[in-house]
C-alpha positions in Angstrom: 7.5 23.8 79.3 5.2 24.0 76.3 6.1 21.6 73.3 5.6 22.8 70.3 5.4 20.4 67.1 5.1 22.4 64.1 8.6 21.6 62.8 7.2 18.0 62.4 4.2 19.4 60.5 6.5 21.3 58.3 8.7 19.0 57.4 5.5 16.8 56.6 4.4 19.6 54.3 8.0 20.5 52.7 8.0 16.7 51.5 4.5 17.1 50.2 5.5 20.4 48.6 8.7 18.8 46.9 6.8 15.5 45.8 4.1 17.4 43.8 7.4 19.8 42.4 9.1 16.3 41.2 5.2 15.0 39.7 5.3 18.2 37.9 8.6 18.5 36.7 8.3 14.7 36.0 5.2 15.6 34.0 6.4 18.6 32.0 10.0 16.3 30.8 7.4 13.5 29.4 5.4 16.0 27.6 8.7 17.6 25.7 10.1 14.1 25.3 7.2 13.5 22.5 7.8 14.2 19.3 5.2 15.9 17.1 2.8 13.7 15.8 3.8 14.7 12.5 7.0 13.8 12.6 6.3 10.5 13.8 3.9 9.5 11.0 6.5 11.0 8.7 9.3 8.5 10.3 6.8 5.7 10.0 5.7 6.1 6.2 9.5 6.0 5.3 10.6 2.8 7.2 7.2 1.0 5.1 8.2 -1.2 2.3 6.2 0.6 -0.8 4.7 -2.5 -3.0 2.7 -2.3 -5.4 -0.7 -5.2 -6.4 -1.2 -6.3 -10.2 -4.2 -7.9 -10.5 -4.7 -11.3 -10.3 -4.8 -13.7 -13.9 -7.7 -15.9 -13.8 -7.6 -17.9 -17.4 -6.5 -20.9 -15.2 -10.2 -21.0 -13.3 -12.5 -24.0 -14.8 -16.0 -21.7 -14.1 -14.5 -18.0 -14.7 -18.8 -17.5 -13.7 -18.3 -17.8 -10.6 -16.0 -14.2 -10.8 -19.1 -12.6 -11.8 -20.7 -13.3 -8.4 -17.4 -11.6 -6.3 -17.6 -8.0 -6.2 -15.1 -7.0 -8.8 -14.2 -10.2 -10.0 -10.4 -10.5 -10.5 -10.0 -6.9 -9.9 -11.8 -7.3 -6.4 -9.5 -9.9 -5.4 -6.2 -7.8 -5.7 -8.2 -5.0 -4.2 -8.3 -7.0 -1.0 -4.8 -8.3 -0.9 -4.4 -4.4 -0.8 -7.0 -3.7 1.5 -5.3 -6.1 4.1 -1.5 -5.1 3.3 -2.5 -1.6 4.8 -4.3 -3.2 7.5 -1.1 -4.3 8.7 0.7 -1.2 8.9 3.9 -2.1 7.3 3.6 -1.5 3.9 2.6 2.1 1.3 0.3 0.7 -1.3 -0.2 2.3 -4.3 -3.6 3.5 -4.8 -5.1 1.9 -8.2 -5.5 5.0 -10.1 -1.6 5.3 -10.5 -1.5 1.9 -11.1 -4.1 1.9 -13.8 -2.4 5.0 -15.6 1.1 3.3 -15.8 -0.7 0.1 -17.4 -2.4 2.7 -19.7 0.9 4.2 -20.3 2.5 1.1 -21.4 -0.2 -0.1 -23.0 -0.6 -3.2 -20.6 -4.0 -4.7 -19.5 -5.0 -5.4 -16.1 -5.6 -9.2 -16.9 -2.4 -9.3 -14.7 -0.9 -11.6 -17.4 2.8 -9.8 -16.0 5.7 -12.0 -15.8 8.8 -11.3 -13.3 10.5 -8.8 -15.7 7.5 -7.2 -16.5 6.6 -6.6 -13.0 9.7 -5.1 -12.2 9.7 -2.6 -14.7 6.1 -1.4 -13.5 7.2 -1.2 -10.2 10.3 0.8 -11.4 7.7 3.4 -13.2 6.0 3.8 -9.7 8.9 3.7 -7.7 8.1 1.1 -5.3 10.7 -1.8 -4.2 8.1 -4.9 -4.9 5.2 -6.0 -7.0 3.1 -8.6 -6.1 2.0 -10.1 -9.2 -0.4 -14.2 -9.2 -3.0 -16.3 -10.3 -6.6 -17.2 -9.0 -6.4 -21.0 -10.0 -9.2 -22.0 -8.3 -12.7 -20.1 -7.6 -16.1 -22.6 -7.3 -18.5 -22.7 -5.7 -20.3 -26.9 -4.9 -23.7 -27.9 -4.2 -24.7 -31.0 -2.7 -28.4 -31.7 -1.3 -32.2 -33.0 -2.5 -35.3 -31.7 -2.4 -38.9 -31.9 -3.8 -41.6 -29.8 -5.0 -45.4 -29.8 -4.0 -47.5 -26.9 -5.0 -44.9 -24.9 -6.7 -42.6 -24.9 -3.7 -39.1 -26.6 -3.5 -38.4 -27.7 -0.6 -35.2 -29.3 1.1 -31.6 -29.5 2.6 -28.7 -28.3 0.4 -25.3 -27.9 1.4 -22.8 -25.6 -0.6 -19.2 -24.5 0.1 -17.1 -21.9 -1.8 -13.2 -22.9 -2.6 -10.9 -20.5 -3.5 -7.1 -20.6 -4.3 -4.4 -17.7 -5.0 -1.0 -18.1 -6.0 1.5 -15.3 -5.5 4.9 -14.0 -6.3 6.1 -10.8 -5.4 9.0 -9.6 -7.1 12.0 -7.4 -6.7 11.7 -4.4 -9.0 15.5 -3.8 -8.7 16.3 -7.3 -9.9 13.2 -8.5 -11.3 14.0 -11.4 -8.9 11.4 -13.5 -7.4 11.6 -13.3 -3.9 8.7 -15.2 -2.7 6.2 -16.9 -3.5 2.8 -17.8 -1.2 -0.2 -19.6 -1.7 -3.3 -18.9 0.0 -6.3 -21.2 0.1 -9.9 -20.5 1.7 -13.2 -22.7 2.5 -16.4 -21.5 3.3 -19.5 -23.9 3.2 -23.5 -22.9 4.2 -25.2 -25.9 5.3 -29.2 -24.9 5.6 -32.9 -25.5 4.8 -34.4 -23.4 2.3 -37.8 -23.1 0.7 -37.1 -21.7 -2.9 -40.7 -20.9 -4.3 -40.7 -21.3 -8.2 -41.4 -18.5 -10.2 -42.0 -17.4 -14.2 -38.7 -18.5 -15.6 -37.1 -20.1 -13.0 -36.3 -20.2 -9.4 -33.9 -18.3 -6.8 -32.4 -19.6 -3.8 -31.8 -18.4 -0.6 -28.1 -19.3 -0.3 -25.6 -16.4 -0.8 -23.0 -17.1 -2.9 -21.4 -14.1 -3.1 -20.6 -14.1 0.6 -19.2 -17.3 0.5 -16.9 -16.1 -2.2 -15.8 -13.5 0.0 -15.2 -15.4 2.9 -13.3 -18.0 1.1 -11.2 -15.6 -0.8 -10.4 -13.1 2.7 -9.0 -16.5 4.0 -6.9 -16.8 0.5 -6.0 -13.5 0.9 -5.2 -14.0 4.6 -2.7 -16.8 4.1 -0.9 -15.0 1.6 -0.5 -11.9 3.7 0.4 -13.7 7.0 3.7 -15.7 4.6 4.4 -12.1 3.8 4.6 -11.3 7.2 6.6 -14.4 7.9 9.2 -13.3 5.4 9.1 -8.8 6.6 12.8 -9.3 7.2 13.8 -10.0 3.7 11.3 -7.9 2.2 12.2 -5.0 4.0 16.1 -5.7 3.5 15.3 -4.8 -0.3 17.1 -1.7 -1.4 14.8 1.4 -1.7 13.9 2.0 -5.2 14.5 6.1 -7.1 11.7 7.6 -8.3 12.3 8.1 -12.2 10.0 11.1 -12.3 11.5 13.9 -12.1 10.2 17.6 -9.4 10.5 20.9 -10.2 11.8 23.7 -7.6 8.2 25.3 -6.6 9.8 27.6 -4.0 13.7 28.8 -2.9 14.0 30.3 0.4 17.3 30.7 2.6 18.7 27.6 2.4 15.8 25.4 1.8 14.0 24.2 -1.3 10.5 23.1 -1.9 9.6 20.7 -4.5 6.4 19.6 -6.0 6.7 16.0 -5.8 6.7 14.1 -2.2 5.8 10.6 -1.4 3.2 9.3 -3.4 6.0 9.6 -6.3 8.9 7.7 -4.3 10.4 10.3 -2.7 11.4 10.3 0.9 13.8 11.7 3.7 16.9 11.5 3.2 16.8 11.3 -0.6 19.3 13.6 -2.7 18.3 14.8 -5.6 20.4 16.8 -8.2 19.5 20.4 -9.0 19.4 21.0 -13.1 19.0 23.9 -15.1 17.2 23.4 -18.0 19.2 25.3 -21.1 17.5 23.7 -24.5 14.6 21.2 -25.3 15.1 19.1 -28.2 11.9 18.3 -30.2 11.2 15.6 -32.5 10.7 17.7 -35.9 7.7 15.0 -36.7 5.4 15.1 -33.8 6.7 18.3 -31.6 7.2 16.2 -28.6 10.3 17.1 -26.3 12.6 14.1 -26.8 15.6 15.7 -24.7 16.9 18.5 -22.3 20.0 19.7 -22.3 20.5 20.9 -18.6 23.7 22.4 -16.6 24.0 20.7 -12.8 23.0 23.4 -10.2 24.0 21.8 -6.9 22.7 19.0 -4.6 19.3 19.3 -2.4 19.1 16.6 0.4 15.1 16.0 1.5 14.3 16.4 5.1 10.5 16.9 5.3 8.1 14.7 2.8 4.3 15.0 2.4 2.1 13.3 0.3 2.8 15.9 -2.5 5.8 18.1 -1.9 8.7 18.0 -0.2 11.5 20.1 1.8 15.2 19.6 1.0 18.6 21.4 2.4 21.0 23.0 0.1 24.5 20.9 0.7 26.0 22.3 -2.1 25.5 24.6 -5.4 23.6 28.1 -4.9 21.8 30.2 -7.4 18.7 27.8 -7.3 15.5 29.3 -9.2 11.8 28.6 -9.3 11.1 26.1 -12.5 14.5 24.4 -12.0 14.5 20.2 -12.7 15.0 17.6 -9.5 16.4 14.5 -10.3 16.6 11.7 -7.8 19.9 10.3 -7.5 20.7 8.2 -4.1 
């Protein structure tokens, strides 16, 4: 009798079949598991701790100079402490503009001459949970070597080395507590031969004192970050700060309301705000500014989507919301 073996080769080909079924069905579940990539930035920016960087005093340096050759001087220094605070991903910055314009506002200088209470006041205006306020108390540069001259030429071995010292605090803008403080120090020393031919009014040299600045003051900057890493868990454990500027409804559709203020003012998911009519400005009879508003509660908006500079919020309770109507943060 003739054998015939194709039910063996079908059942091979029925487990094929169902395999690539289950790889494909496998595949389709981990594509729909992802969320949208938007939503997962948004989830991110709201768990960062939002701080904002005074800049650093320097009346304690013996040779303020030396500032002049680091790009920015004191300014540049606090604009690197930012620079690597976003590097790590944890933590919203403020961008120096606002900064600059609520120092403007309260007629502060940049000089960062701030104490604790200070700080936390400006940190309030910004909405941001910390302040990281400090000193530069040491920024010089040392020069050690010989040489000689023979035609107009200088030639010979000099060694210099940059040192550079920051002191921080960063500050609870709730409390105007001091939660930390961090001291960051950095070396960087250029050990070469140079010819440095004289010229009409002097002489220039071949070493670069501006880099060693830099690399001396990214170490600072360095040590003073990674202590701030060391401590995430009590920084983040801050309470969130309210924003104390106030949106206004752009838009009113269904249940959902649009407001013209998102995350670079403080707010964030999850935030309610309170839904005010606005019935009568007061002005001050002298100068004609508005020194009050007299407003009648509408109802509660709780934010569920947040952007840069709007955000989307739920109606949980109220109705008769209107275009032009005032949102104030409240928990």
């Amino acid at each position: 009798m003739k054998k015939h073996f194709y039910p063996k080769n079908f059942s091979f080909l029925l487990i094929g079949i169902l395999l690539s079924a289950f790889a494909i069905e496998t595949n389709i579940n981990f594509v729909k598991a992802n969320p949208s990539p938007s939503i997962v930035a948004q989830t991110t920016n709201d768990e960062k701790i939002r701080v904002a960087v005074l800049d650093f005093d320097y009346s304690a340096v013996s040779n303020p100079t030396w500032l002049s050759y680091f790009n920015g001087g004191a300014k540049g220094v606090s604009d690197m402490i930012v620079n690597q605070l976003v590097e790590t991903g944890k933590y919203r910055v403020i961008e120096r503009s606002r900064l600059d314009a609520i120092l403007a506002e309260q007629n502060l200088g940049a000089s960062g001459r701030v104490d604790a209470s200070t700080a936390a006041e400006i940190g309030r205006l910004l909405g941001v949970e910390m302040v990281v306020i400090g000193s530069v108390t040491q920024f010089d540069i040392e020069k050690r070597g010989s040489n000689f001259g023979l035609f107009g030429v200088s030639v010979g071995n000099e060694s210099s080395e940059a040192y550079v010292t920051l002191n921080s605090r960063i500050v609870n803008t709730n409390t105007g507590e001091i939660l930390m403080t961090a001291e960051g120090k950095g070396v960087a020393n250029q050990s070469d031969d140079n010819v440095r031919v004289f010229t009409i009014g002097g002489g220039t040299s071949t070493s670069n004192e501006t880099k060693l600045l830099t690399v001396a003051t990214q170490e600072a900057v360095k040590g003073i970050v990674s202590k701030m890493s060391e401590n995430e868990a009590k920084l983040a454990a801050v309470p969130k700060v309210l924003p104390n500027i106030d949106a206004v409804v752009a838009d009113v559709s269904g249940g959902t309301v649009v407001l013209n203020k998102g995350s670079q003012d403080g707010y964030r998911t999850g935030m309610k705000v309170s839904i005010e009519r606005v019935g009568k400005e007061i002005k001050d009879p002298e100068t004609g500014k508005v020194i009050r508003r007299l407003t009648t509660a509408i109802g509660v908006v709780e934010l569920y989507d947040v952007d840069t500079s709007s955000s989307l919020g739920k109606i949980i309770s109220g109705n008769g919301f209107k275009v032009g109507d005032v949102a104030t943060p409240k928990e």
